[in-house]
N, C-alpha and C positions, 0 to 999 in steps of 0.2 A: 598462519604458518604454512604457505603453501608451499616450500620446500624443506622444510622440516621434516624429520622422520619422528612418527609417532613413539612413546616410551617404550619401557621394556617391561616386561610384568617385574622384576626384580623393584620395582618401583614401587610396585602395590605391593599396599600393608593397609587395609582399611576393610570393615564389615562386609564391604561386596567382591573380595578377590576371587570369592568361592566361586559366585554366581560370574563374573567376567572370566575367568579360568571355563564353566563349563558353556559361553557363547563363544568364545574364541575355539570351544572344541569340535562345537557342533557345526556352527558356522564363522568357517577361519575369520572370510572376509567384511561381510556383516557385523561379523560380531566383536569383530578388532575396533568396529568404530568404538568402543567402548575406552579404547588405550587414548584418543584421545581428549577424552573428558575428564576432569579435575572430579577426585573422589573424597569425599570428607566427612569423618565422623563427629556426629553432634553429641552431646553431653547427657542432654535432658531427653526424657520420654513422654511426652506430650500425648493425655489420650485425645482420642477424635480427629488425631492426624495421621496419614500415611509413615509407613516404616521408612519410607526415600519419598523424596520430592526434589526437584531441579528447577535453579534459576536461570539457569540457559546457557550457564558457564560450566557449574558443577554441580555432582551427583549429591545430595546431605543424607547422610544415613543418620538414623536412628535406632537406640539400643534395642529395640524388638524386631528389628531389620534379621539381628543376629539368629535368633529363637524359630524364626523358619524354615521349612525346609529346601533343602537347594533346588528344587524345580521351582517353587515361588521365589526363591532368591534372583534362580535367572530372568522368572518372566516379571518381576519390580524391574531386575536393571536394564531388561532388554527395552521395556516400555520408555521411560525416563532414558535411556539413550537415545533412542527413536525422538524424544520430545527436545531434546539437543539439537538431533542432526537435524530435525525440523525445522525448529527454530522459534516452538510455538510462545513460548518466553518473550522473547523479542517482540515476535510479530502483534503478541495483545500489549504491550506498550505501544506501538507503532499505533494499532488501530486505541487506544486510548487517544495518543496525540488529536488522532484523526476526528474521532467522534466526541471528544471528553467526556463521553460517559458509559466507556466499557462497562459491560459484565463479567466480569474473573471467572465466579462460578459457571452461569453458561458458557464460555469459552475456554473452560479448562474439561467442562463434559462434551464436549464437541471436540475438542483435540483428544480428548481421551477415546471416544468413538471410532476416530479415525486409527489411531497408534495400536489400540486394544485388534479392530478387526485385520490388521496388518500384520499382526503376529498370530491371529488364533488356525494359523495350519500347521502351526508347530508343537509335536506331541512330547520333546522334550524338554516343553517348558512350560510353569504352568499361570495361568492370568489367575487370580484371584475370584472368587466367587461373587457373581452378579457384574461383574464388569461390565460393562455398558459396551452394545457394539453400534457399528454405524447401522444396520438394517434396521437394527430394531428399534434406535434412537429416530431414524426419517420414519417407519412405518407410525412411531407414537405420535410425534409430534408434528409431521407434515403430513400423515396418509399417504407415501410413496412407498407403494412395492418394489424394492428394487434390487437385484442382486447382488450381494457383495462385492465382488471383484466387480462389476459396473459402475458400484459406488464409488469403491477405492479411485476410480478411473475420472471421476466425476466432479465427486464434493475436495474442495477442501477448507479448510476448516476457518478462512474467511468467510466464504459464501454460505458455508453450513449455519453459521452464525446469525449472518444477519439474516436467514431463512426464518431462522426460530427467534430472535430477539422483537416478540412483539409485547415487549414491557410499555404500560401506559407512562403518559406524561409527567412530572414530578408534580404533584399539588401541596400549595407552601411551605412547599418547602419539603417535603416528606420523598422518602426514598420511592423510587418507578417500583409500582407492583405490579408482576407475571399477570403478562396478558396466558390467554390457554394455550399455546405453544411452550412457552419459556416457561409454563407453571410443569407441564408434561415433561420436558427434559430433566428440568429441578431435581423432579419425583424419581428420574431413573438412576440418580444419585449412583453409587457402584463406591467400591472402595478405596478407587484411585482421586477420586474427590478431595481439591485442594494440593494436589501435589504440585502446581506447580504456582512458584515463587517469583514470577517476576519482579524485579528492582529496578524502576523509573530511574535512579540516580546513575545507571548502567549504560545509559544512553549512548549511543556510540555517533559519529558524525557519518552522514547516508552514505560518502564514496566508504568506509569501515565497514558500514553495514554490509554494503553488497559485495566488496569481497569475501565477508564472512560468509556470505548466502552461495554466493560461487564455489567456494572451497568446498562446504558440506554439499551442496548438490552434486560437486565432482569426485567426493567422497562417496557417498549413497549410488551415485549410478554405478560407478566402476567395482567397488564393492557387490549390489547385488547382481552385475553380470558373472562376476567372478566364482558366487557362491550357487546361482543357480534355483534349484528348487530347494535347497537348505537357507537360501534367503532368510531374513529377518523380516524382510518386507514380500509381501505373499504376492504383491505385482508393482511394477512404480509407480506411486500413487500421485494422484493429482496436485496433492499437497508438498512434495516435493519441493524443496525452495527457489525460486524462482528472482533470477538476475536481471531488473529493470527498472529504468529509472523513473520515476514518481510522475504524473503529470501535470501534478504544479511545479517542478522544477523544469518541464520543456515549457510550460506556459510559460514561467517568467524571462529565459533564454528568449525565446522569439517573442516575445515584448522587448523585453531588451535592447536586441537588435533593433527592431523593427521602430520605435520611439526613441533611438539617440539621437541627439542633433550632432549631424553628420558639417563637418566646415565646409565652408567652399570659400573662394576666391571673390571680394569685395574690393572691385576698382573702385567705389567711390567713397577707402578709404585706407590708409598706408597703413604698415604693418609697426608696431609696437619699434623692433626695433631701427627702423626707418625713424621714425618719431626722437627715439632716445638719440640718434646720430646726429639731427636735425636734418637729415638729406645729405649728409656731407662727409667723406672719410677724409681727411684732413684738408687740404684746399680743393679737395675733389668732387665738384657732385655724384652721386650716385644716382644710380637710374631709380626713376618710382618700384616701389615694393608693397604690391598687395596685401592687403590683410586680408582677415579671415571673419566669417559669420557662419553661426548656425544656420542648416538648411529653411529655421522656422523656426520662429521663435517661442513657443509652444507648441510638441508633437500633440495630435491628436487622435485619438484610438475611438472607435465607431464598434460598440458594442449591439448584434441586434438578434432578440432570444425569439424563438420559434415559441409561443405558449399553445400550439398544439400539439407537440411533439411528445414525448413518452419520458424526456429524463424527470426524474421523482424530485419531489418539493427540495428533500434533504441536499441533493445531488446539486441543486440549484441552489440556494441557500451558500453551499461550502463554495462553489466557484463564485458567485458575487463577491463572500469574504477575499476570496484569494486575488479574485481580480481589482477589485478594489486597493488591497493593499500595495499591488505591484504599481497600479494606476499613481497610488500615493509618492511609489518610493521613485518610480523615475520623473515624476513631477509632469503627469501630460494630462491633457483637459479629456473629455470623452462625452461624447452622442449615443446617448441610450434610445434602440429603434425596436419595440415590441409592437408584433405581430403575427399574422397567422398568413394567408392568403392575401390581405393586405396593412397596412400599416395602424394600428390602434393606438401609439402611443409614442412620440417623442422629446426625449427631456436632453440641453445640455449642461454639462457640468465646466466649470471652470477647474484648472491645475491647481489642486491641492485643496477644492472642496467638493473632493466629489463620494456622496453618499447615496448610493445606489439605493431603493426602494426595494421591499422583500419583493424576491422574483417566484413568481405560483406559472405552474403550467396546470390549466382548464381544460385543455386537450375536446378530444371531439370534432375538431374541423380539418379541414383543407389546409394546405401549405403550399404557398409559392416564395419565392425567395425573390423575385426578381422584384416586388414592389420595395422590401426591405432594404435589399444591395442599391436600388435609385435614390434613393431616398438620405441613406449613410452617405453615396457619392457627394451630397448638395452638398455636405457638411467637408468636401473635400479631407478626409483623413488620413494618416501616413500608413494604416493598420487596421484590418477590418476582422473579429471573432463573431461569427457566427453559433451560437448554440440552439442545437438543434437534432433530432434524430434521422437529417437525411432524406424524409421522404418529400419532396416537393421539388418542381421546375425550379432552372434557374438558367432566365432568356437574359442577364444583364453579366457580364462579366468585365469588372472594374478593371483599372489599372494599378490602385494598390494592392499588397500581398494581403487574403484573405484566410485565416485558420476557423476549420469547421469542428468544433470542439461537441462529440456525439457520446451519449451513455455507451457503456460496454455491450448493450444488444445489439449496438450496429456496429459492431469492430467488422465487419465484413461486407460494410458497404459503403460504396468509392463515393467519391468527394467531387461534384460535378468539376471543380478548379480549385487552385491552392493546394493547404496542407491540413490533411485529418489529425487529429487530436484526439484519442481516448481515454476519455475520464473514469480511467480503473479507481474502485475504491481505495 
């Protein structure tokens, strides 16, 4: 609703009007975010769950929500607001899609770390006892001393994530058990544990998404310049939601492009409707009319993976699937060229059987690129992706358009030619 005007308190009639009545007092702006989130009371009193909890839409109260007092009142709805305008709901569907095997509970005490230490400098509100904060959740479970407001600045609550998600492997079939990171978080359990409800079936389509994500990021900024040091948010946190587009969606774009078979002009063959005319508009010849061919008759894409470079098994593993699948859907053959410093391995695939082999980076050596790029040239290709972290020469530079697709540690390092690619989680 970005030109909507948020509701009116007249509107509210639900268990939390007390506690949104005293964040709109304390902090107008802050804490108005509150007007625009769907407020709803639930029937039943469920023990061992939170008095509110939120699906990313709206606030659920629960009958013992009632029974406390208004400074816990405010700091449940200030929290669970904060988990809205984040967006942390959403974002663990997203990375479910991503991984299919989130964690809800570690990911709901990692967004709870971050929301809890965002609001604890406000004294007229109150978090509930043992709340879990970000310091003392990284000092438990990563051994990083680190200040709060640094943290805030720092972590959010994807990266915080997979920081601590070192659950072992699934054995037949039995659910991953807490490696000692993830068993250490577990244990810091807090009261807010479980509140939040994500619903898979909510799914929205990614340009929906990111307007959503735009709206509240331009919510929350403007809001806490407005409010100041009565803020809700103690500084604007790294976890703020963030406007950008995916990058298997620019992968499959510049594949796209780059494997259509583009027509050209075929004199040594007439055009369709030359043919249907017979040459002739009634006793008239007509002059020869070209036809048309694809530039190639299968485009060919020249894949070649650095395996001494630093992107992690997992990281390689999801872009083989994605590549793969994109290779599938525009129908083009493809040259797999794995290397280091020089070439160890070339396999090609034909249009529409091609089944990449698991990709492992060994790491430990040198990188040159220039044997890898001669190499993919033989094979003449329309499209050349590079996977790789960047660090190595590169004395050969083709004539087709090459993408250097690098992990997110080298988001700040340049691409000897072509176009960089960072494979944000």
């Amino acid at each position: 609703m970005p030109n909507a005007a948020a509701p009116e308190f007249g509107a509210l009639r639900h268990r939390g009007t007390r506690a949104v009545q005293r964040l709109v007092e304390f902090a107008p702006a802050t804490g108005g975010l509150a007007l625009w989130v769907q407020h709803v009371d639930l029937a039943d009193d469920a023990a061992a769950v939170p008095p509110v909890a939120t699906d990313g839409q709206r606030l659920l109260y629960r009958p013992a929500f009632e029974r406390l007092p208004v400074e816990q009142q405010a700091g449940w709805v200030a929290h669970e607001v904060l988990h809205v305008a984040l967006r942390h709901p959403q974002r663990f569907v997203a990375l479910q899609q991503l991984t299919g095997d989130a964690d809800l509970g570690l990911f709901n005490r990692c967004a709870d770390a971050i929301v809890n230490s965002a609001l604890a400098h406000l004294g007229w509100l109150a978090l509930p006892a043992g709340a879990v904060q970000l310091d003392a959740l990284l000092s438990s479970a990563l051994a990083i001393q680190q200040d709060t407001e640094a943290a805030l600045l720092e972590w959010d609550v994807e990266r915080l994530y997979r920081a601590i998600d070192d659950r072992r492997p699934p054995v037949a079939g039995r659910a991953r058990e807490d490696g000692p990171r993830a068993a250490r978080v577990r244990a810091l359990g807090g009261p807010g544990a479980g509140d939040l409800v994500p619903n898979a079936g909510d799914a929205q389509a990614p340009e929906a998404q990111a307007e959503q994500a735009r709206e509240w990021r331009e919510r929350l900024v403007r809001a806490h310049a407005n409010d100041g040091a009565f803020s809700l948010l103690r500084t604007l946190l790294a976890d703020v939601p963030v406007t950008r587009t995916p990058w298997p969606e620019v992968l499959r774009t510049q594949l796209a492009r780059g494997l259509v078979k583009r027509p050209t002009l075929s004199w040594s063959r007439p055009a369709r409707s030359y043919l249907a005319n017979q040459g002739r508009i009634g006793r008239h010849r007509m002059p020869f009319e070209p036809g048309t061919q694809g530039t190639r008759p299968v485009p060919r894409l020249a894949l070649m993976v650095d395996v001494s470079g630093s992107v992690d098994d997992a990281l390689l593993e999801r872009f083989a699937r994605e590549l793969q699948a994109i290779v599938r859907r525009v129908e083009a053959a493809l040259v797999l060229v794995i290397g280091d410093d020089r070439v160890r391995h070339v396999q090609a695939f034909e249009a529409g059987r091609v089944e990449l082999p698991p990709l492992q980076s060994t790491g430990g050596g040198g990188t040159d690129f220039t044997p890898l790029l001669q190499e993919a040239d033989r094979h003449a290709p329309d499209l050349g992706v590079v996977l790789t972290d960047l660090e190595g020469p590169a004395r050969f530079a083709p004539r087709w358009p090459v993408i250097w697709a690098v992990p997110p540690a080298q988001r700040g390092v340049a691409a000897p030619f072509g176009r960089r690619l960072v494979l944000d989680a």
